[in-house]
PQR file with spaces between the fields and no chain letter, atoms N, CA, C, O and H, PARSE charges and radii, in Angstrom:
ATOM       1  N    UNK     1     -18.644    9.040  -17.511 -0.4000 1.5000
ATOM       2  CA   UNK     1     -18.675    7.599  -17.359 -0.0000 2.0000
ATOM       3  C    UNK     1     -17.543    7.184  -16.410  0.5500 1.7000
ATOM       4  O    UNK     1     -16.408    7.613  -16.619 -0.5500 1.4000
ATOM       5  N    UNK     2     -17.802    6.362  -15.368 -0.4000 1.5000
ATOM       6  CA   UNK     2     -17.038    5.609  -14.598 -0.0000 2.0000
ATOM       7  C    UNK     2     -15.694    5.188  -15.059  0.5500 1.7000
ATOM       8  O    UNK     2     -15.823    4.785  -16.215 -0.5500 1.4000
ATOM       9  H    UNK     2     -18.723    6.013  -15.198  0.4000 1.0000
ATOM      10  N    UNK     3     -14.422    5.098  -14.658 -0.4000 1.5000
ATOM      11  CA   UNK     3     -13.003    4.527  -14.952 -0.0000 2.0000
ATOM      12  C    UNK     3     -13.236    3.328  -14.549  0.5500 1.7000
ATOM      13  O    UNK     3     -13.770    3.109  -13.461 -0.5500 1.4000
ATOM      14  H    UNK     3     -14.316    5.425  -13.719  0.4000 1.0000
ATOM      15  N    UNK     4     -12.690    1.944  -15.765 -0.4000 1.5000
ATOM      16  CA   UNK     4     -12.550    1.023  -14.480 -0.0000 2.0000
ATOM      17  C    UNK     4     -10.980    0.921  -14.031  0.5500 1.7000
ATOM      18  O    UNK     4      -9.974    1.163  -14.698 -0.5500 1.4000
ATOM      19  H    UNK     4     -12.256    2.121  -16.649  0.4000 1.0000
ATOM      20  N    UNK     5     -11.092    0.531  -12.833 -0.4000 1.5000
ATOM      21  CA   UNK     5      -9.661    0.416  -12.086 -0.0000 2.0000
ATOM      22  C    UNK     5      -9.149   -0.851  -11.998  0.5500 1.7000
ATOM      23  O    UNK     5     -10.059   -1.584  -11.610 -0.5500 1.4000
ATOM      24  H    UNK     5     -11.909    0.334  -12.291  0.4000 1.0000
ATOM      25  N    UNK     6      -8.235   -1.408  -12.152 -0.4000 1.5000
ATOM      26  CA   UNK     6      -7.208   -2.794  -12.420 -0.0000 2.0000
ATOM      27  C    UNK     6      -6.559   -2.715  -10.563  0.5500 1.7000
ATOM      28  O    UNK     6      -5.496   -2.309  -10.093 -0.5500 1.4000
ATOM      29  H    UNK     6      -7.496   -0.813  -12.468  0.4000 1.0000
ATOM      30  N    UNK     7      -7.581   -3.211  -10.045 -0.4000 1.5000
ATOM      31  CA   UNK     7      -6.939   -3.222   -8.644 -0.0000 2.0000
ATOM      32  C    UNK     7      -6.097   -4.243   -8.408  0.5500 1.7000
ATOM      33  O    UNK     7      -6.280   -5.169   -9.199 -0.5500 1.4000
ATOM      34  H    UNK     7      -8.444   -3.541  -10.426  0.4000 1.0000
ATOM      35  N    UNK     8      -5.088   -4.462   -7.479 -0.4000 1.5000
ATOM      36  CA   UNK     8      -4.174   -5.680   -7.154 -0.0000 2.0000
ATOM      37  C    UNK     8      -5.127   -6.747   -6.212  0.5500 1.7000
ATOM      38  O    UNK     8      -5.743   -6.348   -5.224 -0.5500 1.4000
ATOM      39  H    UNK     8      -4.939   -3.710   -6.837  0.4000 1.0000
ATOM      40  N    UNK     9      -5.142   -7.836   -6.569 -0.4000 1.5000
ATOM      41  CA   UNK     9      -5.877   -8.659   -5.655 -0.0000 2.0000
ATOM      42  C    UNK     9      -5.563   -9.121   -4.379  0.5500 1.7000
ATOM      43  O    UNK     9      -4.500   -9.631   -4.023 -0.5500 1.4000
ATOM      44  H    UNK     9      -4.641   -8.161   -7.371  0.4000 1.0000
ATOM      45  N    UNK    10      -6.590   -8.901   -3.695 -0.4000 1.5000
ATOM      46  CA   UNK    10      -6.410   -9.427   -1.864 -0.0000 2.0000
ATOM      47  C    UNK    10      -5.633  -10.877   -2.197  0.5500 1.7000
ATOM      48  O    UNK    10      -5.873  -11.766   -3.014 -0.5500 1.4000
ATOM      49  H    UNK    10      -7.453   -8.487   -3.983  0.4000 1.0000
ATOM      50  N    UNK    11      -4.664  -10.715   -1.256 -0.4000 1.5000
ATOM      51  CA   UNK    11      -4.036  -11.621   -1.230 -0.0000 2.0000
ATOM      52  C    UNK    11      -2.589  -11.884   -1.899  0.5500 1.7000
ATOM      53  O    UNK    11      -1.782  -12.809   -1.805 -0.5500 1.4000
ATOM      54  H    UNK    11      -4.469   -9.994   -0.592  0.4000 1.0000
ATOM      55  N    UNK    12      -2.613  -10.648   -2.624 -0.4000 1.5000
ATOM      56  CA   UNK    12      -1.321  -10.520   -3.741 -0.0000 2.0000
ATOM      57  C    UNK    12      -0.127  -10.114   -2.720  0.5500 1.7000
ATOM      58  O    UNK    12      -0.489   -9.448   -1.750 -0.5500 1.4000
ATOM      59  H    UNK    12      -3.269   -9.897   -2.700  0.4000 1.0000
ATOM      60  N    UNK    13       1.355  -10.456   -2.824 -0.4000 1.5000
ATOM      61  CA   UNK    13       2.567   -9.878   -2.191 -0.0000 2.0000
ATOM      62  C    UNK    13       2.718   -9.009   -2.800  0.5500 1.7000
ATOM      63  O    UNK    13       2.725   -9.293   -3.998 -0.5500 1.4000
ATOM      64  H    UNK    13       1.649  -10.997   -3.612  0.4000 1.0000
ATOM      65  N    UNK    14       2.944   -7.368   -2.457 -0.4000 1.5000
ATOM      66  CA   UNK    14       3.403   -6.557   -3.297 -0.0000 2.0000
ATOM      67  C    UNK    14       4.925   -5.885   -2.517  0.5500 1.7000
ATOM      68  O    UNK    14       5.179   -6.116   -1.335 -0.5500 1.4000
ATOM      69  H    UNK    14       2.939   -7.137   -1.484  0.4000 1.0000
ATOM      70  N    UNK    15       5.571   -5.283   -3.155 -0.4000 1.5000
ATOM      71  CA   UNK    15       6.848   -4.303   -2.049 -0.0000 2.0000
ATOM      72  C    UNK    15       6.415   -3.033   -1.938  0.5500 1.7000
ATOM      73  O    UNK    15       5.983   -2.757   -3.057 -0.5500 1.4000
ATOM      74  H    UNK    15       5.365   -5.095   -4.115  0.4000 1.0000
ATOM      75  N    UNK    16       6.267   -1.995   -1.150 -0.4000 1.5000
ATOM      76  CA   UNK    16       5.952   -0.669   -1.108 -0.0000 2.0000
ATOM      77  C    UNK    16       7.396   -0.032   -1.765  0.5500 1.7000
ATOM      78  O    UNK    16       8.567   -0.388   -1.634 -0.5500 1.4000
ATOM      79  H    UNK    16       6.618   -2.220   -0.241  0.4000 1.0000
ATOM      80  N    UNK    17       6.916    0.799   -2.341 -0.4000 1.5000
ATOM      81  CA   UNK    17       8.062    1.824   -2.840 -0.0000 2.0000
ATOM      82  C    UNK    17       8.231    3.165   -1.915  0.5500 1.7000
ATOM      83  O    UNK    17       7.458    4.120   -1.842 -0.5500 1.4000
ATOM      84  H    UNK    17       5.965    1.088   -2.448  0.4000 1.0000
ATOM      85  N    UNK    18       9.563    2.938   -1.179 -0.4000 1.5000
ATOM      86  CA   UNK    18       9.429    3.805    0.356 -0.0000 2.0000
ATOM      87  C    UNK    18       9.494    4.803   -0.646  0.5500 1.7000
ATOM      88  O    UNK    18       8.321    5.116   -0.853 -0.5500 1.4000
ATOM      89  H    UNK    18      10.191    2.162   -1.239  0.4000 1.0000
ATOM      90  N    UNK    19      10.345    5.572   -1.491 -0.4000 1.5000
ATOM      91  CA   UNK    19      10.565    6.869   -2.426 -0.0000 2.0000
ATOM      92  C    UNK    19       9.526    7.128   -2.593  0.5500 1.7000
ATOM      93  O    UNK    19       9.576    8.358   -2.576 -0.5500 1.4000
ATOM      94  H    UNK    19      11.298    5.317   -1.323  0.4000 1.0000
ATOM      95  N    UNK    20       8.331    6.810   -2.791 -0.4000 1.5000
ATOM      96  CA   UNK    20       6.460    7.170   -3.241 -0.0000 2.0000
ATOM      97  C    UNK    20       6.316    7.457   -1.788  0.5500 1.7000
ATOM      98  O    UNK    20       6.201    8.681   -1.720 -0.5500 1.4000
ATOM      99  H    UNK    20       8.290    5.811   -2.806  0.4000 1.0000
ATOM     100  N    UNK    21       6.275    7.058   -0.850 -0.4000 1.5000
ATOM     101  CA   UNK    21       5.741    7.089    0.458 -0.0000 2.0000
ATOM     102  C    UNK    21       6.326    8.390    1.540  0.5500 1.7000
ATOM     103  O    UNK    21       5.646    9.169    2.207 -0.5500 1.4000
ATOM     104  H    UNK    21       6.368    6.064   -0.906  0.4000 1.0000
ATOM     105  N    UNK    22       7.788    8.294    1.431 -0.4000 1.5000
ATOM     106  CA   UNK    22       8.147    8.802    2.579 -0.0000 2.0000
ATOM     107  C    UNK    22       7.758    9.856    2.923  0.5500 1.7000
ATOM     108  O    UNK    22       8.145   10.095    4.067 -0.5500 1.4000
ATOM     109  H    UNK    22       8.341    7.662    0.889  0.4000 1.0000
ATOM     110  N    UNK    23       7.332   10.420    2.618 -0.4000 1.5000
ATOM     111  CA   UNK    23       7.027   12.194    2.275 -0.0000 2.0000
ATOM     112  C    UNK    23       5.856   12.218    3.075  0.5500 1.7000
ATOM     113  O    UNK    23       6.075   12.927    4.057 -0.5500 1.4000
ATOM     114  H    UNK    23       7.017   10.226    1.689  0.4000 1.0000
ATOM     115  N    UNK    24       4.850   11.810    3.082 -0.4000 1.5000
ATOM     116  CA   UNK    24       3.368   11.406    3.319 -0.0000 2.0000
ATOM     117  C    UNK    24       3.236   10.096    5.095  0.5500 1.7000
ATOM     118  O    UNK    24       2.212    9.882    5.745 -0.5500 1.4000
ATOM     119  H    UNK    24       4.672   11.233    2.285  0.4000 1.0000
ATOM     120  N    UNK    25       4.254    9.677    5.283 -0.4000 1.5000
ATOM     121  CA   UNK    25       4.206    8.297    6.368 -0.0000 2.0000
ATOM     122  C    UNK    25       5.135    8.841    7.468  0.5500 1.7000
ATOM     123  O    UNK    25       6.106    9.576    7.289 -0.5500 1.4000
ATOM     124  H    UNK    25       5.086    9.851    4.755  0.4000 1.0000
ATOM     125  N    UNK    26       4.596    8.274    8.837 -0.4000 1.5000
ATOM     126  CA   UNK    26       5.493    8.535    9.741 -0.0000 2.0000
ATOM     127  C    UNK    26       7.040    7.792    9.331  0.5500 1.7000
ATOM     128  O    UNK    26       7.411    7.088    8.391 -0.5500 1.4000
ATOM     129  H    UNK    26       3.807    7.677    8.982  0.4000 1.0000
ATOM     130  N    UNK    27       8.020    8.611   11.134 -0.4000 1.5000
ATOM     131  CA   UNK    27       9.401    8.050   10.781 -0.0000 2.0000
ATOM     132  C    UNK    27       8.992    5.847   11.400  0.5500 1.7000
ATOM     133  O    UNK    27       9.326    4.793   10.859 -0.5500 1.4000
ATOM     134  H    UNK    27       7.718    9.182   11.897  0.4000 1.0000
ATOM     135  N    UNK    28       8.352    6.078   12.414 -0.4000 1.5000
ATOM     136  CA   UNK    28       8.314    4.753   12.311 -0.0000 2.0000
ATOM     137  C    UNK    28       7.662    3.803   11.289  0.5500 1.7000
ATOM     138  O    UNK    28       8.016    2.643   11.080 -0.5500 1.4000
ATOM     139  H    UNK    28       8.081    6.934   12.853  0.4000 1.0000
ATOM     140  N    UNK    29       6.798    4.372   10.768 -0.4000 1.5000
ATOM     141  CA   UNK    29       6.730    3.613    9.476 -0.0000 2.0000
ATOM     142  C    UNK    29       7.701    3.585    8.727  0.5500 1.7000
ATOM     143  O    UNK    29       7.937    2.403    8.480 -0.5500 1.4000
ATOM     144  H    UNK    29       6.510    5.315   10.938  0.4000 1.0000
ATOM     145  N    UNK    30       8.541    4.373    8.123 -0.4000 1.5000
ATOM     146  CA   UNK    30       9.492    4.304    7.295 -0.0000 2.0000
ATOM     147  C    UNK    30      10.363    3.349    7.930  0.5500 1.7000
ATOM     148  O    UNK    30      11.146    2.985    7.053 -0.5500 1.4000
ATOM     149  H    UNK    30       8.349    5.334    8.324  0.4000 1.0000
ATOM     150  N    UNK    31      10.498    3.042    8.492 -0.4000 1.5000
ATOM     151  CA   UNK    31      11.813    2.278    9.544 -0.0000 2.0000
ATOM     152  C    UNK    31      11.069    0.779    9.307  0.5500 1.7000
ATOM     153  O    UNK    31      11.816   -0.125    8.931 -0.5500 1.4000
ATOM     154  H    UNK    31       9.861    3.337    9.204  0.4000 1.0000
ATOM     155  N    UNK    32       9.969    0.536    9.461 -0.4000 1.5000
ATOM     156  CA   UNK    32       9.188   -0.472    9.422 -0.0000 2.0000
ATOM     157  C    UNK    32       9.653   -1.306    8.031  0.5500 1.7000
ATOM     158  O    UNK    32      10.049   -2.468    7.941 -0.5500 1.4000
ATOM     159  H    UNK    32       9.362    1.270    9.766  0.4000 1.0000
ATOM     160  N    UNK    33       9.464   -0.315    7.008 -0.4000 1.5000
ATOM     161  CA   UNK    33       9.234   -0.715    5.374 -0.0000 2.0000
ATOM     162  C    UNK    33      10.469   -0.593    5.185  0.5500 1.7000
ATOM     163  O    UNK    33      10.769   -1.340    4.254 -0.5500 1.4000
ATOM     164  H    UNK    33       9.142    0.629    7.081  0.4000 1.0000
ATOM     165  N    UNK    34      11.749    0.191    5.735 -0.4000 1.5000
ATOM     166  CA   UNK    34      13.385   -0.061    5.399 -0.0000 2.0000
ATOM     167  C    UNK    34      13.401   -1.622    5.415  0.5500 1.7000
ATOM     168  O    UNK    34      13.096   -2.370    4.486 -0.5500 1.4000
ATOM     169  H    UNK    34      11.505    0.798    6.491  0.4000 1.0000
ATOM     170  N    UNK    35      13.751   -1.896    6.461 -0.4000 1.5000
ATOM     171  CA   UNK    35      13.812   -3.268    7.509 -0.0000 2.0000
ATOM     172  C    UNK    35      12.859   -4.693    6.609  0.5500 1.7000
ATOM     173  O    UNK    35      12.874   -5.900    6.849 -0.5500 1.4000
ATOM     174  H    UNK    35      13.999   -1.289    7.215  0.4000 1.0000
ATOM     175  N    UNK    36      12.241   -4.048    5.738 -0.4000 1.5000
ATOM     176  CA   UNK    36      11.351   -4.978    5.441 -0.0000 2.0000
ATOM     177  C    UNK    36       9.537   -4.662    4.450  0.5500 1.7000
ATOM     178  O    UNK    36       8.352   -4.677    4.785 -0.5500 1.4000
ATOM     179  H    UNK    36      12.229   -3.067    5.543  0.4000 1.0000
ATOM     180  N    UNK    37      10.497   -4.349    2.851 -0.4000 1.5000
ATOM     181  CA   UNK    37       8.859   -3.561    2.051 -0.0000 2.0000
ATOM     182  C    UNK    37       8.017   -4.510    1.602  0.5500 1.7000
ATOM     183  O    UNK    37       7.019   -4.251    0.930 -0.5500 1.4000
ATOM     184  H    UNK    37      11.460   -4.336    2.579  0.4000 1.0000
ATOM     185  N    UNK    38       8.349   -5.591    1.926 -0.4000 1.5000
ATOM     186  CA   UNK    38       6.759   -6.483    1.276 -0.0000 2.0000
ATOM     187  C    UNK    38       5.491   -6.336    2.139  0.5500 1.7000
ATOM     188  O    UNK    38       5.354   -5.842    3.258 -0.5500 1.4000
ATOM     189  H    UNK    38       9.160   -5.802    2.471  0.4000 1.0000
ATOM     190  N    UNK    39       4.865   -6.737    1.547 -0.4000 1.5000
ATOM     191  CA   UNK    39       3.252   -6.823    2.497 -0.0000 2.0000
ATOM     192  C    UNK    39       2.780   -7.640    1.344  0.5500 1.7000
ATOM     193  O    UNK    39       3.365   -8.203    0.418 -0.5500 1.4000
ATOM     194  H    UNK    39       4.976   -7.138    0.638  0.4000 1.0000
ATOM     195  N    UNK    40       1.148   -7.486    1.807 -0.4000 1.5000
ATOM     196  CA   UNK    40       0.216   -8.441    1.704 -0.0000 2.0000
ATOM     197  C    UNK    40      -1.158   -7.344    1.527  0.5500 1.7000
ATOM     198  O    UNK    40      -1.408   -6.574    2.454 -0.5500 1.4000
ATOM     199  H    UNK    40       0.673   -7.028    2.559  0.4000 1.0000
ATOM     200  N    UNK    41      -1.848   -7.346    0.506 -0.4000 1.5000
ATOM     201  CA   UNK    41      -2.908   -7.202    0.250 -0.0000 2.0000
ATOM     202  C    UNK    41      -3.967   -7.722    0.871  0.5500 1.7000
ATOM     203  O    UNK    41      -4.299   -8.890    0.668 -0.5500 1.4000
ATOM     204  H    UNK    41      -1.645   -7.971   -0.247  0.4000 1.0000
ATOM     205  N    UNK    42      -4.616   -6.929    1.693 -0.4000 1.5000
ATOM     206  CA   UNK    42      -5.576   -7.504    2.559 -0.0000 2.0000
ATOM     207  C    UNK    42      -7.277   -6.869    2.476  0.5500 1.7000
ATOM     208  O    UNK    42      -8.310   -7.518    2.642 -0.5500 1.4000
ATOM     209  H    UNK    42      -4.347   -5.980    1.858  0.4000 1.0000
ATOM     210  N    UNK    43      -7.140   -5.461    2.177 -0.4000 1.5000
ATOM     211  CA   UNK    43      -8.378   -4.847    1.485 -0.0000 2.0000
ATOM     212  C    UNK    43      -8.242   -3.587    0.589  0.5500 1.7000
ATOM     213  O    UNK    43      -7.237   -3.299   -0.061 -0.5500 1.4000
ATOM     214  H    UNK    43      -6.301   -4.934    2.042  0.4000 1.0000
ATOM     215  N    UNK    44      -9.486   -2.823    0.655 -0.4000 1.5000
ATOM     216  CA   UNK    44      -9.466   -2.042   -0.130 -0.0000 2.0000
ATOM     217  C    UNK    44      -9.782   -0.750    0.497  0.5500 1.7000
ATOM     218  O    UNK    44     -10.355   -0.998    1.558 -0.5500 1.4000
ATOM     219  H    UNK    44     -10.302   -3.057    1.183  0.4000 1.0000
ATOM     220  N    UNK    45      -9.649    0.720    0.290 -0.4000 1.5000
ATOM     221  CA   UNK    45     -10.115    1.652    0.921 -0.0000 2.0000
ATOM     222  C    UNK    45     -10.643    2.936   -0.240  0.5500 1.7000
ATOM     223  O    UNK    45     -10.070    3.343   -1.250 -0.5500 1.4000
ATOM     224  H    UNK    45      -9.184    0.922   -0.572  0.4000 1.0000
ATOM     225  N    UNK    46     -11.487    3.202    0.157 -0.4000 1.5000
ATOM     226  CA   UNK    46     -11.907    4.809   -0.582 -0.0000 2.0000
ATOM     227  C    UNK    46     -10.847    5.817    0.047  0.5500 1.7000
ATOM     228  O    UNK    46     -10.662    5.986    1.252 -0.5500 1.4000
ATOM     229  H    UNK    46     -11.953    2.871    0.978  0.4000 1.0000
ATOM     230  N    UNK    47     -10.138    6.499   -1.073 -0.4000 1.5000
ATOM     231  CA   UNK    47      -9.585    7.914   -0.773 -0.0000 2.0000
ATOM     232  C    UNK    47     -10.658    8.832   -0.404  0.5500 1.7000
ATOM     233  O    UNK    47     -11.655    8.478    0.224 -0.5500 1.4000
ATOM     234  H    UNK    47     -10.288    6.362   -2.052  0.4000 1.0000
ATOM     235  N    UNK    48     -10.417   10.091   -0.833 -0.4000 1.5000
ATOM     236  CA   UNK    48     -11.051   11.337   -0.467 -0.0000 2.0000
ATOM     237  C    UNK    48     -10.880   11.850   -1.978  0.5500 1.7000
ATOM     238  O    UNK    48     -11.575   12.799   -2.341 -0.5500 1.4000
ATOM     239  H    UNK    48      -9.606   10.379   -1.343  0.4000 1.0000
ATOM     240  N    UNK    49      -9.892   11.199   -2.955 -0.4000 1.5000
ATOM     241  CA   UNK    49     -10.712   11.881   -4.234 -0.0000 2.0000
ATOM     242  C    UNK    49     -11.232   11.044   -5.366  0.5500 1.7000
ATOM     243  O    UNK    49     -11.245   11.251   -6.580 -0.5500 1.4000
ATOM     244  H    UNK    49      -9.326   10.428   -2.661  0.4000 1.0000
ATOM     245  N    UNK    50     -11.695    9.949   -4.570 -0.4000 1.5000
ATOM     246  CA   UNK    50     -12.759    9.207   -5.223 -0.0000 2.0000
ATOM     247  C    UNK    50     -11.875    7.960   -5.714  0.5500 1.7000
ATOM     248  O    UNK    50     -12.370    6.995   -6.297 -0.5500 1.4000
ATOM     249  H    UNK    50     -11.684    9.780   -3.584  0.4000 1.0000
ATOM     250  N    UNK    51     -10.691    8.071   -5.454 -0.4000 1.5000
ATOM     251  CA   UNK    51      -9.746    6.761   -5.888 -0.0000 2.0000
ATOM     252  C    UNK    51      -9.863    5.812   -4.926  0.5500 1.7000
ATOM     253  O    UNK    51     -10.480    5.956   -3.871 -0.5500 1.4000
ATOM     254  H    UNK    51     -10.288    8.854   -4.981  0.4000 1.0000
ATOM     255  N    UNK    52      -8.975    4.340   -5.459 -0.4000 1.5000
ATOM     256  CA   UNK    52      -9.043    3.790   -4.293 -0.0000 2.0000
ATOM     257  C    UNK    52      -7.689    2.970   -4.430  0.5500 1.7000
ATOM     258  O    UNK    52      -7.109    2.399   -5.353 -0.5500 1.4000
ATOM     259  H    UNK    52      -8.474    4.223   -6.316  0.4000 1.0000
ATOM     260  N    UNK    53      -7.435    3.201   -2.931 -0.4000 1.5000
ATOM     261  CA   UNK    53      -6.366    2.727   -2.250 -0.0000 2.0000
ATOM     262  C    UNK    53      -6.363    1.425   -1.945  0.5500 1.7000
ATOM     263  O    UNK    53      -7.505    0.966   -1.942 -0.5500 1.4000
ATOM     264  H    UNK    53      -7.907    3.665   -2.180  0.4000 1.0000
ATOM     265  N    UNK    54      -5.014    0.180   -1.530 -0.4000 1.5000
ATOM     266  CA   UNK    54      -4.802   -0.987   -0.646 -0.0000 2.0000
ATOM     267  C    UNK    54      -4.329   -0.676    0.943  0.5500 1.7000
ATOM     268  O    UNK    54      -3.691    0.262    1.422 -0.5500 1.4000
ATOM     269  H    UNK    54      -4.087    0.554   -1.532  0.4000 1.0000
ATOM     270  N    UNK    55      -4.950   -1.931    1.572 -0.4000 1.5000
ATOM     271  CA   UNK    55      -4.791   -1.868    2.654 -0.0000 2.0000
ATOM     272  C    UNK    55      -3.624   -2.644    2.626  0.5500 1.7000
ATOM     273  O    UNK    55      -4.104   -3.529    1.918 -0.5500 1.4000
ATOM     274  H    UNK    55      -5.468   -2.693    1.183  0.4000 1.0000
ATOM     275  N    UNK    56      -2.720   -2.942    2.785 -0.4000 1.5000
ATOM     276  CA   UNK    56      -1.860   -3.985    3.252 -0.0000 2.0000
ATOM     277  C    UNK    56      -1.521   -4.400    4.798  0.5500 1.7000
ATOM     278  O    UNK    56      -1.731   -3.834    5.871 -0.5500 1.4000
ATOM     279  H    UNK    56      -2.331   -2.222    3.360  0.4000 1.0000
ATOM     280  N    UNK    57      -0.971   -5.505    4.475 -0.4000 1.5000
ATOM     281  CA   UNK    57      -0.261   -5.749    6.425 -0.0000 2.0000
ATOM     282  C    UNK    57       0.842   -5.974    6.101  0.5500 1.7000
ATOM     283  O    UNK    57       1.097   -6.557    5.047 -0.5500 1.4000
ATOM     284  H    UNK    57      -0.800   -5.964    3.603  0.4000 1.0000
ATOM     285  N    UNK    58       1.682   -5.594    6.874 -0.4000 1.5000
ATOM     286  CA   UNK    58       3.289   -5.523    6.828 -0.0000 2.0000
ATOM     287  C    UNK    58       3.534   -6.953    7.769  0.5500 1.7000
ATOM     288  O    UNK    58       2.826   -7.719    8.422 -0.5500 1.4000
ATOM     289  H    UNK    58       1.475   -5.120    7.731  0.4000 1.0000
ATOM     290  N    UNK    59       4.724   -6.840    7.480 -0.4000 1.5000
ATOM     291  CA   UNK    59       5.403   -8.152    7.932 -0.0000 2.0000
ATOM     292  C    UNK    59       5.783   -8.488    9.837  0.5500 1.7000
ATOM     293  O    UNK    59       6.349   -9.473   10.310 -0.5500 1.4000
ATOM     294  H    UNK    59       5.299   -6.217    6.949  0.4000 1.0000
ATOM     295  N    UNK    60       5.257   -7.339   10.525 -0.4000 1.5000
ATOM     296  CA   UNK    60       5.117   -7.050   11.725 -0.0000 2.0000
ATOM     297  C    UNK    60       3.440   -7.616   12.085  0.5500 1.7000
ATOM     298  O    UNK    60       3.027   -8.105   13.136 -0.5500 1.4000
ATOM     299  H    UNK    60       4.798   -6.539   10.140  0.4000 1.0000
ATOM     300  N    UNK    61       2.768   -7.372   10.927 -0.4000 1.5000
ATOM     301  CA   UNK    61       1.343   -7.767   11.499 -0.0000 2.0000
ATOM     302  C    UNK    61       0.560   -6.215   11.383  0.5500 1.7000
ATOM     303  O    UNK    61      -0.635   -6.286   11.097 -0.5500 1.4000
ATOM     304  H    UNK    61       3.104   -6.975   10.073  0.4000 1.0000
ATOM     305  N    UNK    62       1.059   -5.001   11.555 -0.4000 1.5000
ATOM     306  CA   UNK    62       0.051   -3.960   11.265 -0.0000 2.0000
ATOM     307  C    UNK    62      -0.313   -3.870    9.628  0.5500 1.7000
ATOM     308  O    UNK    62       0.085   -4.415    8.598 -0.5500 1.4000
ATOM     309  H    UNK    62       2.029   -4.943   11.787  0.4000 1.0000
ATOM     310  N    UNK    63      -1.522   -2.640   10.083 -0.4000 1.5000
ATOM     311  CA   UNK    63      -2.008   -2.501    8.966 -0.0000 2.0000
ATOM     312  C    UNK    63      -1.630   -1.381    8.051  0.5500 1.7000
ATOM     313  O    UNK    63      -0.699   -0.734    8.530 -0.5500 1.4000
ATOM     314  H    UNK    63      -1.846   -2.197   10.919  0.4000 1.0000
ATOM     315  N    UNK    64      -1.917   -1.073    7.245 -0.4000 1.5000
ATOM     316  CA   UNK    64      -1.861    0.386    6.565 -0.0000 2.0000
ATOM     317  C    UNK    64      -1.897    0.472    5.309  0.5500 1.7000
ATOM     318  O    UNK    64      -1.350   -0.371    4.599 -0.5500 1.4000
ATOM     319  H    UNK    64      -2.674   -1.598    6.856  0.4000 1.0000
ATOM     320  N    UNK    65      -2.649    1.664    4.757 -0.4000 1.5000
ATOM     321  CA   UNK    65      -3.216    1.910    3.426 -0.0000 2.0000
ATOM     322  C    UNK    65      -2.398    2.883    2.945  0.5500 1.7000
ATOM     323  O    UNK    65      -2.090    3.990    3.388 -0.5500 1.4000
ATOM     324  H    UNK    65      -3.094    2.349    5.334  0.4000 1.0000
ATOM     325  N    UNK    66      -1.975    2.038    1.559 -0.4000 1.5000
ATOM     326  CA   UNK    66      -0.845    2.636    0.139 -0.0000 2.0000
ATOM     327  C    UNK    66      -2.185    3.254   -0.836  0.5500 1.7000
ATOM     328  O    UNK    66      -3.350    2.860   -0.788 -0.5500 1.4000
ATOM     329  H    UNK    66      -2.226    1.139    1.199  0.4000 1.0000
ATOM     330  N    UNK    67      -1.710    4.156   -1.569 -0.4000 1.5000
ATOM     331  CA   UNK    67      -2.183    4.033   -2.857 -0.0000 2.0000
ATOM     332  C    UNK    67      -1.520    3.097   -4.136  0.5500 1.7000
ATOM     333  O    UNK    67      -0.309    2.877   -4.166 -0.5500 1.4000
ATOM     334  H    UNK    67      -0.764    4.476   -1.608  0.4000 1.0000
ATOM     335  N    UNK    68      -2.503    2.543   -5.245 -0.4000 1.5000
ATOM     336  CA   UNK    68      -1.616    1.440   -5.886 -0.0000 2.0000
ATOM     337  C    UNK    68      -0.732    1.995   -7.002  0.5500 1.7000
ATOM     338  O    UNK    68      -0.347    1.314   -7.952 -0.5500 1.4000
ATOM     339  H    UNK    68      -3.486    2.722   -5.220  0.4000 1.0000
ATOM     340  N    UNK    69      -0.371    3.595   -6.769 -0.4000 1.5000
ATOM     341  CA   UNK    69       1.121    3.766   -8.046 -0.0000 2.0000
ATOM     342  C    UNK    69       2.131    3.289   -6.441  0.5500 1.7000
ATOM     343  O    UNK    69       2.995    2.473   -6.762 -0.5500 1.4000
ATOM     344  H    UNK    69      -0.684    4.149   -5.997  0.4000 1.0000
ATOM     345  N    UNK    70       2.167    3.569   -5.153 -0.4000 1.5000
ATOM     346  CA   UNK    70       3.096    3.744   -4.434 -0.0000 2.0000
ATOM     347  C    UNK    70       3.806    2.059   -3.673  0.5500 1.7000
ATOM     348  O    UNK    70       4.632    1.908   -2.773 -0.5500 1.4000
ATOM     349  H    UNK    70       1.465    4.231   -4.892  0.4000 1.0000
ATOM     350  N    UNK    71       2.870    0.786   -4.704 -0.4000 1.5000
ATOM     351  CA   UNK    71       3.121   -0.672   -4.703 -0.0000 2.0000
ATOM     352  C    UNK    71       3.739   -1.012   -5.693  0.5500 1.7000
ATOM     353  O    UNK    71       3.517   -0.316   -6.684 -0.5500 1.4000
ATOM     354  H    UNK    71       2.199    0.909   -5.435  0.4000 1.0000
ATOM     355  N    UNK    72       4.490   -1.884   -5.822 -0.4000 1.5000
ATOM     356  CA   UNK    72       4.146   -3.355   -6.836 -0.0000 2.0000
ATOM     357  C    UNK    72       4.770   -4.348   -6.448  0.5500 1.7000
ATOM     358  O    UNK    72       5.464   -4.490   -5.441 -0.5500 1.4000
ATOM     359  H    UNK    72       4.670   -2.450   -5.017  0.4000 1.0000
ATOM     360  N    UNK    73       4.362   -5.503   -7.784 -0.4000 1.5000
ATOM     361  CA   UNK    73       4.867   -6.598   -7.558 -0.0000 2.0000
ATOM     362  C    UNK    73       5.994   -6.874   -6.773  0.5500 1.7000
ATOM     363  O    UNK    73       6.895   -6.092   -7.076 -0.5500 1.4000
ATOM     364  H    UNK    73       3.799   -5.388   -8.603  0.4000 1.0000
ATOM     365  N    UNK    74       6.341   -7.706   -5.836 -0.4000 1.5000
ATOM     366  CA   UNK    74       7.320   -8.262   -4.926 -0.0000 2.0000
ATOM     367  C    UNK    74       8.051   -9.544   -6.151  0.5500 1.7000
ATOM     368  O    UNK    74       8.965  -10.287   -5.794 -0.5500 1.4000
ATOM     369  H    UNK    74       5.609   -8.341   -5.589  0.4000 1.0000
């Protein structure tokens, strides 16, 4: 049977947690999210193991997809 998932809603401010991320993201991303970890919930994405990820936009205006342990609340 299906999980249901408690996704964050489009539109929500969340902060990225660079410590979840860095490992996995370029150095200019990391530099991006130092300087500045909030974003903005903007969609949703399918992983590759059937989970699903946020898209956010950073405070520059790009885009890029977190998984939601590596967010939260702002």
């Amino acid at each position: 049977m299906p999980q249901l998932v408690n996704l964050t809603k489009i539109g929500t401010r969340v902060k990225i947690d660079l410590d979840k991320v860095q490992d996995r993201i370029s150095g200019n991303l990391i530099e991006k999210i130092s300087s500045d970890p909030k974003a903005t919930v903007i969609d949703y994405k399918m992983t590759d193991g059937g989970g699903v990820g946020v898209v956010l936009k950073l405070a520059d205006g790009t885009k890029n997809w977190f998984f939601e342990n590596e967010i939260g609340r702002s």
